[in-house]
Every structure is written in structure tokens, then in C-alpha cells.
N, C-alpha and C positions, 0 to 999 in steps of 0.2 A: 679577361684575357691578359698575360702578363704581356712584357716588351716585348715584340718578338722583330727580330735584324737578318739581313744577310749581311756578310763581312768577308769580303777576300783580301789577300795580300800578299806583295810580291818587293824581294829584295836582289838587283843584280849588283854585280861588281862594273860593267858597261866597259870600259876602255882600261883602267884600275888595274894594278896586278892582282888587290884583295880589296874585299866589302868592309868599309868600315860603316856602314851604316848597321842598326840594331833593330825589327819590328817585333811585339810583340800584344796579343789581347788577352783577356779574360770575359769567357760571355758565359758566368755564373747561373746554378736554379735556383730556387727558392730556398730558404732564404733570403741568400747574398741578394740575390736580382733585385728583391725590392727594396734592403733596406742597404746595400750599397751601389748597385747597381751594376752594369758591366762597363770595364775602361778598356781603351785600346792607348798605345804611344808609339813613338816614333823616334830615332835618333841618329844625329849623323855622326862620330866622332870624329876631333882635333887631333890626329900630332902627326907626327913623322915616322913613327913605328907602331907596331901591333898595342900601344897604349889608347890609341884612337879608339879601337873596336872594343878593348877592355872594358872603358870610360861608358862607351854607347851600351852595349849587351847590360853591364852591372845596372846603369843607371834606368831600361828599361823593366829588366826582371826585378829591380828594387821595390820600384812604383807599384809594380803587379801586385807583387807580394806583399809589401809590407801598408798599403793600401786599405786592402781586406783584414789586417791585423788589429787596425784601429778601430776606436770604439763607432756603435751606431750613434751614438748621438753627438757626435763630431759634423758638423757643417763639412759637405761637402772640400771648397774651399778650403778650410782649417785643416783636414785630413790630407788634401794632397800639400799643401804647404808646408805643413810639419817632415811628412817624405823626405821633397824634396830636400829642403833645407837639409837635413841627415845626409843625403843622398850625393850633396854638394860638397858637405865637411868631408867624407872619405873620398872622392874622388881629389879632393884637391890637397887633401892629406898623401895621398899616395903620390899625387903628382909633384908634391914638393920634398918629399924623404926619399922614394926609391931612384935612382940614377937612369936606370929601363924606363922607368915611368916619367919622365921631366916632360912636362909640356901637355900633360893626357888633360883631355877636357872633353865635352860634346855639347850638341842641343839636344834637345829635347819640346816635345809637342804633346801632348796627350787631351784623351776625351774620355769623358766619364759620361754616360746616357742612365739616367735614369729615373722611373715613374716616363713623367711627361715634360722632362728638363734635358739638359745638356750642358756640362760646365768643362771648361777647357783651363789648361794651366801652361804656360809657356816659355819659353827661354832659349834662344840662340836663332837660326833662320830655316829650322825647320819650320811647314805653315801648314796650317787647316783652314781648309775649304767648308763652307758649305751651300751646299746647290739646292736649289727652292724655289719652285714657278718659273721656271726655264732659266734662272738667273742664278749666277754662280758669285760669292762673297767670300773675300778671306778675311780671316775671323782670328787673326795674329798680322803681331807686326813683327817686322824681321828686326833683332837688335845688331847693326853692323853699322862703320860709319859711312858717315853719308858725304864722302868725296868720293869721286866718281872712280878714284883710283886705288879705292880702300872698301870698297864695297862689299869684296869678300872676306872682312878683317871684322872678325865677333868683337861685340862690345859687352854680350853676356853671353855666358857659356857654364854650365856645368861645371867646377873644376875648375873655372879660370881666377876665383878670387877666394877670399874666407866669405865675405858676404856675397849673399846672390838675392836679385831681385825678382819676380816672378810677375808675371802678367794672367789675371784671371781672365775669365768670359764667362756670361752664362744665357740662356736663354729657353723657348720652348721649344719643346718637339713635336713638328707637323707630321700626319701620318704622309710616305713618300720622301719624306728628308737626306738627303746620300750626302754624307760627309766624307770628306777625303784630308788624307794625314799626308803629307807628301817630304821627300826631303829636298835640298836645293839642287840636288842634280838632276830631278825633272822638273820642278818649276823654275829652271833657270832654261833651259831647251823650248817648255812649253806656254806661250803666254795664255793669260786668263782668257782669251776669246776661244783656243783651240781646246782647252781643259772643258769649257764651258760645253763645247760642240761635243764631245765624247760622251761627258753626261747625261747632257741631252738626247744624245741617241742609246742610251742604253735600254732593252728589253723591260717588258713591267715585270711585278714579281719581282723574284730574286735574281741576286746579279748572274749573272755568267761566272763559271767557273775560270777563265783566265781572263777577266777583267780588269783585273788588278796589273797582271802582267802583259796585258795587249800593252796599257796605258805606259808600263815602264822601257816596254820595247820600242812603243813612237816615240818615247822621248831619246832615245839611245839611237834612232834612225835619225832626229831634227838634230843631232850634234853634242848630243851629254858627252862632255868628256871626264863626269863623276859621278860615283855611284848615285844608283838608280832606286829608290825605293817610294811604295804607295801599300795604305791603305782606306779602304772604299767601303763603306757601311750605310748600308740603307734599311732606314726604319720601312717597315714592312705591318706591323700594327702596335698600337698604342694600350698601356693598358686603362684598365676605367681612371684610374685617380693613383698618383704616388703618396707619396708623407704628406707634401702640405695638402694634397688633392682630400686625403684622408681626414686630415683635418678641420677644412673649408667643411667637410659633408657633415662630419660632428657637430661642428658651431651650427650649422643651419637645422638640426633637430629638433622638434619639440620638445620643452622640458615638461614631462608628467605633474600633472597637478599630485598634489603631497596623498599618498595614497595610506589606507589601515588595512587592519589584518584581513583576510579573506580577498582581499581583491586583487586582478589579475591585472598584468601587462606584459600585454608581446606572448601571453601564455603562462608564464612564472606568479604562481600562487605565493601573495606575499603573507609570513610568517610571525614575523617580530618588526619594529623598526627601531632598528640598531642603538640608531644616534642623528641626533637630529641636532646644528650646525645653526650659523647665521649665511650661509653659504652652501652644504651640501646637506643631502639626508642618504644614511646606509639603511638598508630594510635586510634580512633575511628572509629568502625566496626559494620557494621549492621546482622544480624543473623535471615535470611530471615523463617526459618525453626520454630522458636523460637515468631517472632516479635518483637523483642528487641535490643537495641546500648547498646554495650559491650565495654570496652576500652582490647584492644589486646598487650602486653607489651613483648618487644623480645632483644635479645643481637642486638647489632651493627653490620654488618656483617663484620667490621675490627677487631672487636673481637671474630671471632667465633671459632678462632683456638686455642684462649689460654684457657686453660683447669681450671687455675684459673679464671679467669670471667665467664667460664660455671658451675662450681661446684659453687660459688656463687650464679649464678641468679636461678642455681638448687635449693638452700636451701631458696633463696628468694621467691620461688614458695611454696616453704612445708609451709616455716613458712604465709605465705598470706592465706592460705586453712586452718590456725589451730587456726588465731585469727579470731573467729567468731564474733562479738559484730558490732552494730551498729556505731561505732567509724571507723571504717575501710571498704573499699569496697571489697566485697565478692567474691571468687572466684570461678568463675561460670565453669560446664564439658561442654565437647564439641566433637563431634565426625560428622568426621574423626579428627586427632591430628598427622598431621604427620611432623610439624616443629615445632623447640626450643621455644615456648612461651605459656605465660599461660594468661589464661582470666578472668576478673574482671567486676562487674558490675558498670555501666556508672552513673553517680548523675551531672548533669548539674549542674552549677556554677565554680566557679574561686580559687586558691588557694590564701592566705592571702597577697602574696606578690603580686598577681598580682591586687589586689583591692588599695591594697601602690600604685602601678607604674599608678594605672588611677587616682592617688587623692582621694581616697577615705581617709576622716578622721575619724579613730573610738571615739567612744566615752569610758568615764569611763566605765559607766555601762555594755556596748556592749561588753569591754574587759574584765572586770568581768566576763560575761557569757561565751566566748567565753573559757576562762580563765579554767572555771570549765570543762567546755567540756574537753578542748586540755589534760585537767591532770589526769581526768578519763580514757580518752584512754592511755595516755602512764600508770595510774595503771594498763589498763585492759592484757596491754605488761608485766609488771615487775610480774602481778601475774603468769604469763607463764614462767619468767627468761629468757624473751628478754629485750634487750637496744640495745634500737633504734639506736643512736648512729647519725642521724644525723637529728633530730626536728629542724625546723626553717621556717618562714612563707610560703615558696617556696613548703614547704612540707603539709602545713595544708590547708586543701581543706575547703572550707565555699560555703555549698550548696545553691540551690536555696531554699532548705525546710530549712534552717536557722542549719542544721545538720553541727555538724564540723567532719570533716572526717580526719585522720592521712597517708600521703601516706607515698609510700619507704620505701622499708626494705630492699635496695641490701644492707646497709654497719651495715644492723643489728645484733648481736652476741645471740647463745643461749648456753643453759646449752649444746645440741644435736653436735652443729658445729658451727664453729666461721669462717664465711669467708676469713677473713686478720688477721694478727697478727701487722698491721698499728696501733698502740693506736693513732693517727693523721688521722684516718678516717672521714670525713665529712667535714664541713665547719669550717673554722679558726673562725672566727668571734663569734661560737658558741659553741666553745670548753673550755671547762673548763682549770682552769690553770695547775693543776698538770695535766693533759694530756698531754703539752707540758713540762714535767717535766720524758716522757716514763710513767705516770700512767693509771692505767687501765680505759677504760670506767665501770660505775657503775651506780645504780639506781641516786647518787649523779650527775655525768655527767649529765644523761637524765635530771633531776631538775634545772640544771644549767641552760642548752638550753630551758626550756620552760619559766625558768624566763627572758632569753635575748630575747625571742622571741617576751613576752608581755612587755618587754620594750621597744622594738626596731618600736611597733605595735602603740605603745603610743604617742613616744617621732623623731622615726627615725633619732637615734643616735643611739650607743652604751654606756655600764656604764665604760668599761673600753678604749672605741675607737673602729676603723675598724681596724682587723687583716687582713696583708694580708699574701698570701698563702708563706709558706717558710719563714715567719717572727715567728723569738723566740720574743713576747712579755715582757714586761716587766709590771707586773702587779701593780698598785699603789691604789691607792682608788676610789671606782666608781662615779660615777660622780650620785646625786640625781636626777631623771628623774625627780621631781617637777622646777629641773633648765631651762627645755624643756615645761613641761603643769604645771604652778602654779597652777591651778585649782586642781589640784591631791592631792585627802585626804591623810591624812597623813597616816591613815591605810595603804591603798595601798602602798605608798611609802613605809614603811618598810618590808610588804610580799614582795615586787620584789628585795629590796637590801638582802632579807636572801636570796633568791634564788637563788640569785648572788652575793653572798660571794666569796673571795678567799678562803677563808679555807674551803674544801668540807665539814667540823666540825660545820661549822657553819649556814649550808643552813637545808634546811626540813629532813628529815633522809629518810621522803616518801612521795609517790602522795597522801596520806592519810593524812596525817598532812596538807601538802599543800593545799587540798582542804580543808580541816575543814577550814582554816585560812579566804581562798577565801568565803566561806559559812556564818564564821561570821563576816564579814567586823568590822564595825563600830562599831557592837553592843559589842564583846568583840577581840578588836584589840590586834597583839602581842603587847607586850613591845618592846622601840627602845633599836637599838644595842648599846652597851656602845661605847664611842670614843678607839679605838685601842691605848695603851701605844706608844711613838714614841719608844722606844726599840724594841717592835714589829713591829711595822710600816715598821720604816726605820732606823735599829739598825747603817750602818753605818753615815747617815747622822747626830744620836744622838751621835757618839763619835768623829766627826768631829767638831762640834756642842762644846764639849767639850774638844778638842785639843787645836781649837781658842778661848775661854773660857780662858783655859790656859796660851797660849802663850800671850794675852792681860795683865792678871794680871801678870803675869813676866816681861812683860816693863815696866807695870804703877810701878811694886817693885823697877826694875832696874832702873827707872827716880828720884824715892823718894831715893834710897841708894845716887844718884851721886847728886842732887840738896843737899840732908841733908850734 
């Protein structure tokens, strides 16, 4: 059973000539429900003309909206954060260049409910309630100052500064839970004992249809003389498990003892076994129910007990379910599902290294296309705020439909959960150099590895050498892959040395530049990279360079003093 709420809500103007306050929710299906949930907000706006109610409406339909824009694997938190902060900049942009607009600001309160959580994000004196075991809690602080004679004087607001500070919350959802959004012109009329008393007497089930508005009319009867707005949400059922719930239930699965051919599980007659790991085993699996070969992907059963490699290949499951795009193999339901692994669909052919190890020679043009493909998938990863983190032919699948497919994501990182805190995750060979410097993986990493990957696809060398595992490199200049295929335009040659630059400054910024470059080969090629200064280069070998410089012309002085 997904979330299922009742939600009313009600905005008057009370004594006011006009409402400056702004309500507005989104109570999303499925999809969105589960894997962003529904949000409600609340606003009251600042100024002294219709800027007030601009400030409040923009800054709640922003949140709405631009909310659900962002990626799933954004932390809650991170997603409304980012919003706002945006949402701050133009309002206080407007409020400081247009003449109409001087002074526009508001508060702002929102709830985001979703699975079996509830995260709140906050700023000015609008406040959230919530009511639980007959007892009512507010769940913000109001940002005003605290002389008795400045009370109603914002110390954060929407719109009042360049920077703005936000206040989180988060917590669980009881089933019966009634939250309440309110703005300060009813909880300043009503205190928390009489809010409390309302709730408490409200009908089971779902709310009353003017509930919302009873509440804002006693407060406009107890003496609001400012607008008036509420909304009132009550969880009504819970569903079985959200993301982390989702997850918790994976980790606690059995890992299948390592299975061969002929034998079943969960019903899926196993075929081939793929590939077999220090970590995970892949089998191809037939799915008699269905008519279709499925690849079956599972922990090692030597690892089934460490709780870090099952929380990893947990998040390796979410995120393989969340990158939908034809760049990646799909992950298919399946029922019964009573051991550790998840299911993908099956695309006959070979991954790129294993076409290297039969001899296979690609061509320019083949790696150009293949080229745009590999970069498209890892944009269609970075537009989500994943990095992959370990690209390299072993991982690029090249179907029989001529389709390139991106595999593995155990040692992949998102905005949501980062598996390792290893910044040396993945292959030596293919890691960037300030990673072995403790630097973070980045969309710059991920560009690094796809440009080693189409050089290595090229040339079957590397530009800077083979790293091996547990070796600190020493990085020098890379070696021109025209030194391996002459034949290689010169265009090319220069896309694959930015991409594999030492200075991550100096390579594509995105999979979007990179492929514009791959898109226009020939016709408008980069510009070559200048020669590195040897200061740069190799600043000691330059003052080594000029020590013996030195000490030469000091004998040749010393031989011309003692001969003259």
C-alpha cells in the first residue's frame, strides 16, 4: 500500500485589504510518491505592496515545481536546499533592481512525507506543527528577534539577504500523524493548547472537508488581525517500506550459496555463470514464466556477511532501477524474490575488452561512434549525480544490436549514499591523477576514464603507462596515441589528450562539451594544447637544469681568473 493522506487547506485575507500569504501541495502517483514523495508549503509574504504576495506565491510554486525536477538520488535535504537557495537568489534579486519590488521577501515552511519519513525545511515564522498521542509539537523555530518589541521583525526571510540560512527537520511517520503548516496570523491568535484541543477533537478517517477553514476562521474570531492560512495533513496509511525501508530489506536477504548450470532459484533456471568476482557473481538465467534470459547479479557468498558489501550492492540495486535510458541494462521485477540479488535484462554480445582479448581491431570511425555513445551514458549518470567511478572497457558492453551499454555500478557514488569513502575505488590504470593525491571522484574523473578508455581501445597502451594496483604513479606527459595509430587525425588526437589531461582544469568540464567536440570532429576541431612551461612541467628538473648552468659558468670564470 503506497502513502496514502488526507490534506485540506485554507487561505483568508481576515481583517487585511488582500492575502499575502501563498499555500500550496503536490500529492504525486507513482512514481514521484515513492521516490520523491509528496510536499506541501506554506508562505507568508513581507513588504508593503503587492511584492509581498509575489515573493510568497513564486517562492511556493518554485518549491513545487522545481523539487520534482531534481534528481532521485539527491537526499531529500540536498534537493530542497538547492531550491531554495535558487529560489532566495531571485527573489532578492528582484527585490533589490526593480523600484515596485524594494523590500519583497517572505517565509516559507514546507513538508515533504515520504515512504515512512517526513523532512521539513524552514525560514522566517511561518511554523509546523505536528500532533501525535493527543500531544501537539512544533517542529520549527521562528527566526525573529527576541526583544519583546521586535518580535515581529524577520531575522531570516526569503528575499531578505544574498545568503540565506535554512533550518532542516526530519523524522518518522506514525500511522494517524496530522501535521499542520500554519502562518503567524493564526498561531499568533491561537496558542498551542487551543490548536492542540482542535486536533484532538477531529473525526477518525479523513479530515473534514472544511477543516482546514473552521481552524482559520477561530482564529480570525480570537482576534487575527493578519492573514489567516493553514494546512492540515493526516497520514491515513503507511506504505510497507520507502528507499531506506527498501533497502534495510535487501541487506537482510539471503545470499544464494554460488550456484551451476541447471539449477534453480526463486524459479529462474540458471544458464551460464557470467563472471565470477571477489565480491559479486553474474549467471544468465532463463525465466520460464516470462520467456525470457535475464542476467541474475548477486554478492559472493564469502561476502555475505559483511554488512559493507551488502549495503553497497543494496544501493547498487536502487541506483540500476533509477537510470532508465537505453545506455544501461534494465532492471527487471520478479516474484518470488527471496534471496540477495537483483535482475537485469540480458543483450547478447561482449564487453569492449573482451573484443581487445579476441583481436578485434577498431577502427577511427567505430571509436568515434562508440565514443559518443559511452559519453552520452555516463551524461545520462552525471545528470542523476552519479559517478560511476569505475568506466573502463571491461565495463562497456557493445551489443549485438551495435547498442553500447555502460555496466557496474557496485563502486558507483550518488548525492543519496556513497558506498566507500576509498577515493582509489576502481581500476589503477583508469584513475585520474589527483585521486591518487586523496581527490575526490568527480564528473572530471568520470571524463578522465572514458578518455583512457578510447585510448587504450585505439592504441592498447596507456598515455601515461600501466598502473599497477598499490602503485603511487608518477605522472609525466602522456604519450600521443598518434605514436601507436599514425593514421589518427589530428582532431582526435587532441579530444583524447584534453580528456586526459593531468590537470582535471584542463580536460572537458562535461559529457556535453565532450561530445559537442566528438560530434564536430574535423569540421570545427579544438585548438592544440600549448606546450606546458618546464616550470610547470617539471619545476625541479628546471632548477637543476640551472644549478648546473651555474656551476659550469663558475669553472669556465674560475679557469679564465687562474689562466689570466
Amino acid at each position: 500500500m503506497p502513502l496514502t493522506i488526507s490534506i485540506k487547506h485554507a487561505s483568508i485575507a481576515g481583517h487585511r485589504a488582500k492575502n499575502e500569504d501563498f499555500v500550496g501541495m503536490v500529492t504525486p502517483l507513482e512514481p514521484e510518491l515513492s521516490s520523491k514523495g509528496m510536499i506541501a508549503a506554506i508562505a507568508d509574504g513581507v513588504s508593503g505592496n503587492q511584492a509581498g504576495r509575489d515573493a510568497a506565491e513564486y517562492s511556493v510554486r518554485g518549491l513545487l515545481s522545481d523539487y520534482y525536477a531534481t534528481p532521485d538520488t539527491w537526499e531529500i535535504t540536498s534537493a530542497l536546499e538547492k531550491v531554495i537557495v535558487a529560489i532566495n537568489s531571485w527573489v532578492q534579486h528582484q527585490g533589490s533592481t526593480h523600484g515596485e519590488m524594494t523590500g519583497m521577501a517572505t517565509t516559507l515552511t514546507s513538508l515533504v512525507m515520504r515512504g515512512r519519513m517526513y523532512y521539513t525545511a524552514h525560514v522566517g515564522d511561518s511554523r509546523a506543527y505536528l500532533f501525535r498521542d493527543k500531544k501537539i509539537q512544533c517542529l520549527t523555530q521562528d527566526h525573529v528577534w527576541d526583544r519583546p518589541e521586535m518580535q515581529h521583525v524577520l531575522t531570516r526571510a526569503i528575499g531578505l539577504d544574498t545568503r540565506i540560512a535554512i533550518d532542516h527537520g526530519m523524522g518518522e511517520l506514525h500511522q494517524g500523524d496530522i501535521f499542520l503548516l500554519v502562518s503567524d496570523g493564526l498561531w499568533s491568535a491561537l496558542n498551542d493548547s487551543t490548536i492542540n484541543y482542535f486536533l484532538g477533537n477531529l473525526p477518525e478517517g479523513d479530515l473534514p472537508d472544511d477543516a482546514a477553514d473552521l481552524l482559520c476562521q477561530y482564529a480570525l474570531s480570537s482576534g487575527s488581525q493578519d492573514n489567516i492560512s493553514a494546512i492540515i495533513i493526516k497520514v491515513i496509511a503507511l506504505p510497507e517500506g520507502d528507499l531506506r525501508d527498501t533497502l534495510t530489506e535487501m541487506i537482510n536477504l539471503t545470499v544464494p550459496n554460488i550456484l551451476t548450470v541447471g539449477q534453480k532459484i526463486d524459479g529462474l533456471l540458471v544458464q551460464e555463470v557470467m563472471h565470477t568476482s571477489a565480491t559479486t557473481i553474474l549467471y544468465r538465467v532463463f525465466d520460464d514464466q516470462q520467456n525470457r534470459q535475464l542476467v541474475l547479479k548477486t554478492l559472493h557468498p564469502d561476502r555475505g556477511r559483511d554488512h559493507h558489501e551488502r549495503s553497497a550492492f543494496a544501493h547498487e540495486a536502487w541506483l540500476a532501477k533509477r537510470v532508465v535510458a537505453r545506455f544501461f541494462p534494465q532492471v527487471v521485477q520478479h516474484t518470488p524474490h527471496n534471496y540477495l540479488y537483483f535482475l537485469t535484462s540480458y543483450h547478447p554480445g561482449a564487453s569492449l575488452q573482451q573484443k581487445i582479448d579476441n583481436g578485434r581491431y577498431f577502427s577511427v570511425p567505430e571509436i568515434v561512434s562508440y565514443g559518443c555513445k559511452l559519453v552520452r551514458a555516463v551524461g545520462a549518470l552525471h545528470r542523476r549525480s552519479i559517478i560511476h567511478r569505475d568506466i573502463k572497457p571491461s565495463n562497456i558492453h557493445l551489443g549485438d544490436d551495435s547498442e553500447i551499454r555502460l555496466l557496474d555500478l557496485g563502486t558507483a557514488q550518488s548525492g543519496w549514499y556513497n558506498p566507500t569513502i576509498n577515493t582509489l575505488a576502481g581500476t589503477p590504470s583508469y584513475l585520474a591523477p589527483e585521486q591518487f593525491e586523496n581527490g575526490a571522484a568527480s564528473v572530471r574523473t568520470d571524463i578522465y576514464a572514458i578518455g583512457i578508455s578510447l585510448y587504450y581501445l585505439l592504441t592498447r597502451h596507456y598515455p601515461y603507462g600501466e598502473i599497477e594496483p598499490f602503485h603511487r604513479p608518477r605522472f609525466g606527459e602522456p604519450v600521443n596515441p598518434s605514436r601507436y595509430r599514425p593514421e589518427l587525425p589530428m582532431w582526435l588526437e587532441t579530444i583524447l589528450l584534453k580528456a586526459v589531461a593531468k590537470d582535471p582544469l584542463d580536460r572537458f568540464e562535461t559529457t556535453d562539451e565532450f561530445l559537442l567536440a566528438l560530434e564536430r570532429g574535423a569540421s570545427r576541431p579544438l585548438d592544440k594544447a600549448r606546450p606546458i612551461p618546464l616550470i610547470k612541467r617539471d619545476p625541479v628538473l628546471l632548477w637543476r637544469s640551472v644549478a648546473l648552468a651555474s656551476f659550469v659558468l663558475n669553472l669556465f670564470l674560475l679557469y679564465w681568473v687562474v689562466v689570466s
